[in-house]
C-alpha positions in Angstrom: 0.0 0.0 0.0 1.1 3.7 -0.8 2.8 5.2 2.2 2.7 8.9 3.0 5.6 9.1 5.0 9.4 7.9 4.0 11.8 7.4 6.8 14.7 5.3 7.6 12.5 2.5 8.2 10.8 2.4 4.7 14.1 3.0 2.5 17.0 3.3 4.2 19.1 5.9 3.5 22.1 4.1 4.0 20.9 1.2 1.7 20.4 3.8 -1.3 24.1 5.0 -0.5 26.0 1.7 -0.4 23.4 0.8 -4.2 24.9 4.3 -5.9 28.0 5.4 -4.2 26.5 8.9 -4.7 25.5 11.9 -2.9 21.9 11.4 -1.4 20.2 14.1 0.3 18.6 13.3 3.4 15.4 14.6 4.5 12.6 14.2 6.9 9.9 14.6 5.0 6.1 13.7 5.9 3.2 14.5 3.2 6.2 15.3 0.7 8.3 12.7 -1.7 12.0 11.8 -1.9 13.8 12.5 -4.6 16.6 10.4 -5.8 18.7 9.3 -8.7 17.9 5.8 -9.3 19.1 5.0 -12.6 22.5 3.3 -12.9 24.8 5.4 -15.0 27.2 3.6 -17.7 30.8 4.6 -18.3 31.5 7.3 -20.4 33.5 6.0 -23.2 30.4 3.4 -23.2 28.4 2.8 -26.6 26.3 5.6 -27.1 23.4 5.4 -25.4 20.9 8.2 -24.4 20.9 8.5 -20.5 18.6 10.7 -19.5 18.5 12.8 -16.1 15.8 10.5 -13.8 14.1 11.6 -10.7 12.2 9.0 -8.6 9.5 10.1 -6.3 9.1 7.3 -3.9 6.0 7.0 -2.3 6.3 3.5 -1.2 8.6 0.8 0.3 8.4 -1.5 -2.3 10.4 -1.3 -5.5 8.1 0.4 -8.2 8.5 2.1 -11.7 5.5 4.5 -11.0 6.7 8.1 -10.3 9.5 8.0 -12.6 10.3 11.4 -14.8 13.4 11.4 -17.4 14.1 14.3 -19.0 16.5 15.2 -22.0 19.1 17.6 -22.4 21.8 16.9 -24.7 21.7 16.1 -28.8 20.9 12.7 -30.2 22.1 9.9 -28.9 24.8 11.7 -25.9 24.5 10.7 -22.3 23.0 13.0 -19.8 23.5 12.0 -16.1 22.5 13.5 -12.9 24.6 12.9 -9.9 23.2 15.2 -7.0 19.8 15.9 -5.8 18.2 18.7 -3.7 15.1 19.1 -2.4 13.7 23.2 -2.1 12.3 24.1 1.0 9.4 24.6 -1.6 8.7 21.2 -2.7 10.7 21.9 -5.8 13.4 19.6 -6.9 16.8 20.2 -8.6 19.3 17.8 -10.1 22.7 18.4 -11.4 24.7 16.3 -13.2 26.5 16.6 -16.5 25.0 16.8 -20.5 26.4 16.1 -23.7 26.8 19.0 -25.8 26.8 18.7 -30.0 30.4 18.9 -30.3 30.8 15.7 -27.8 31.8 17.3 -25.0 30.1 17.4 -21.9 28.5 20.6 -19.2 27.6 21.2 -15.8 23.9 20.4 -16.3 20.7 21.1 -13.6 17.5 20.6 -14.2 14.2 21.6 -11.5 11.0 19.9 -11.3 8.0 21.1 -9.5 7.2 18.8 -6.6 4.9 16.8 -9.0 7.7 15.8 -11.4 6.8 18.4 -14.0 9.5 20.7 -15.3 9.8 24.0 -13.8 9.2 26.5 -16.4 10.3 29.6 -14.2 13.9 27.9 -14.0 16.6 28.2 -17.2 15.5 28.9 -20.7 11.7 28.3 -19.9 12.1 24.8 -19.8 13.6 24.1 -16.6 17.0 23.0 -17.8 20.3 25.2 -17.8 23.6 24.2 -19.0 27.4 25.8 -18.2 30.3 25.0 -20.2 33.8 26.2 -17.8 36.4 23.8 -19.6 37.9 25.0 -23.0 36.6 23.0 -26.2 34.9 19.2 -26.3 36.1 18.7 -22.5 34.2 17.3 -19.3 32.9 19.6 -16.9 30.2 17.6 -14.3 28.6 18.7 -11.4 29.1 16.4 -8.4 27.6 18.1 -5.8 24.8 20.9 -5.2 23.1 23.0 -2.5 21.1 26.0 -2.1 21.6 29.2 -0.3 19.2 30.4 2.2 18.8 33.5 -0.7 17.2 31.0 -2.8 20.5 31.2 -4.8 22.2 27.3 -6.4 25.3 26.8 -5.7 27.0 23.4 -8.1 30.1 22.5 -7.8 32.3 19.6 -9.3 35.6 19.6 -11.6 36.1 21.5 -14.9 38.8 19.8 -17.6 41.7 22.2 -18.0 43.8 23.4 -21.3 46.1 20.6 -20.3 43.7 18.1 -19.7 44.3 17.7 -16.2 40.9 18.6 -14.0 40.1 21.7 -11.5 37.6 22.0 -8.3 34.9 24.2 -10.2 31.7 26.0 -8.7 29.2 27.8 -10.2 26.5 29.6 -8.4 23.0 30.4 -10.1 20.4 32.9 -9.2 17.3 31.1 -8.5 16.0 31.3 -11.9 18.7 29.4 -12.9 20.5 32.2 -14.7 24.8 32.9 -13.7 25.1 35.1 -10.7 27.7 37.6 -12.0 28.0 38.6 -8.8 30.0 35.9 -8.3 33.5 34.6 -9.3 34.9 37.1 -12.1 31.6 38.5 -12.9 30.4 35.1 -14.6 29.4 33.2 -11.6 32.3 30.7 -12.5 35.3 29.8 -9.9 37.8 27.3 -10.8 40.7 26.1 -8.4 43.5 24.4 -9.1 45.7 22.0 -6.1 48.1 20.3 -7.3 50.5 21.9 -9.7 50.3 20.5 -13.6 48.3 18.4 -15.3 46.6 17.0 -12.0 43.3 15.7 -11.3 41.9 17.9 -8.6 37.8 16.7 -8.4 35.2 18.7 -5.7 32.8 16.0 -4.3 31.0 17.6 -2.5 29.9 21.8 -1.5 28.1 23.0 1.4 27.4 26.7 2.2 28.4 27.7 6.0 26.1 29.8 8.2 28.0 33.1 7.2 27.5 32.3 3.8 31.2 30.9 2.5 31.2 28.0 0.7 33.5 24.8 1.5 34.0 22.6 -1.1 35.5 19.3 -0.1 36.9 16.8 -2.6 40.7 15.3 -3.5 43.8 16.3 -5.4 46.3 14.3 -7.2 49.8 15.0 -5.1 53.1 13.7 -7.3 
């Protein structure tokens, strides 16, 4: 039977992290839904295969493929994954992830729903997608983590492919429309940081915004 409250003893948080070895957001919720990745995402170099953004809203214990919403962003037959989840104080939903451009190369990607898995039209272009290129050229820039500022503003932050094809910690921070918050970083809401020295892999996992307002993004570097 459908149950109107998810908690720990329905679907365990710790079960869905050990499943995706991804960032899940937990929240106490009572007449809302959960939202959560569920779809498994294939490598990368992979045969081409359209993988679009999902958002489950699960309303019950048991396994189910009701409630499901994909949604599109990239050309053809690219792959599109989301890889962090937030749920708005609102009810709304947003997902970021990464989406394949036409060129090959893929963006930072976020997509909002409204809280009953229909695309939030107020958000991005009209259609409730936005997407940010930061590396130069057909590179990889992906969206690990994201979290929203008590402003309403979206912070995402994840790792941006450099000119020397080594990667940076990279954060982008939205107004909540979904449009770059010049405000921020040199004036296009873009900040990339680099740890080690060379052509390093330097990934941000995961971004939080302090009571003050900083942000801490935590991730790792690649010492030599």
């Amino acid at each position: 039977t459908l149950a109107t409250q998810v908690t720990d003893a329905g679907i365990g948080m710790e079960d869905f992290r050990a499943a995706l070895g991804r960032d899940v957001t937990r929240t106490k919720l009572s007449d809302a839904v959960l939202a959560q990745y569920l779809a498994p995402a294939p490598q990368r170099e992979a045969a081409q295969q359209d993988v679009d953004v999902t958002v489950s809203l699960i309303t019950n214990a048991a396994p189910t493929r009701t409630g499901i919403v994909t949604t599109a962003f990239g050309p053809g037959t690219g792959s599109d994954e989301g890889t962090s989840v937030v749920l708005q104080a609102d009810g709304r939903i947003l997902v970021g992830g990464l989406a394949t451009t036409a060129t090959g190369g893929q963006d930072f990607a976020l997509v909002r729903y409204n809280a009953d898995g229909t695309l939030d039209t107020s958000f991005g272009g009209g259609d409730g997608r936005v997407t940010t290129a930061i590396g130069p050229g057909a590179n990889v820039d992906l969206i690990n983590s994201v979290a929203v500022q008590a402003d309403g503003r979206i912070v995402a932050a994840g790792y941006a492919t450099t000119s020397t094809g080594g990667l940076d910690f990279a954060l982008v921070r939205y107004n909540a429309d979904g449009t770059l918050d010049t405000g921020f970083g040199g004036g296009d809401g873009i900040v990339t940081t680099a740890i080690a020295s060379g052509k390093a892999n330097d990934v941000g996992h995961s971004v939080t915004v302090l009571a003050d307002g900083r942000i801490l993004l935590t991730g790792f570097a690649q010492m030599s």
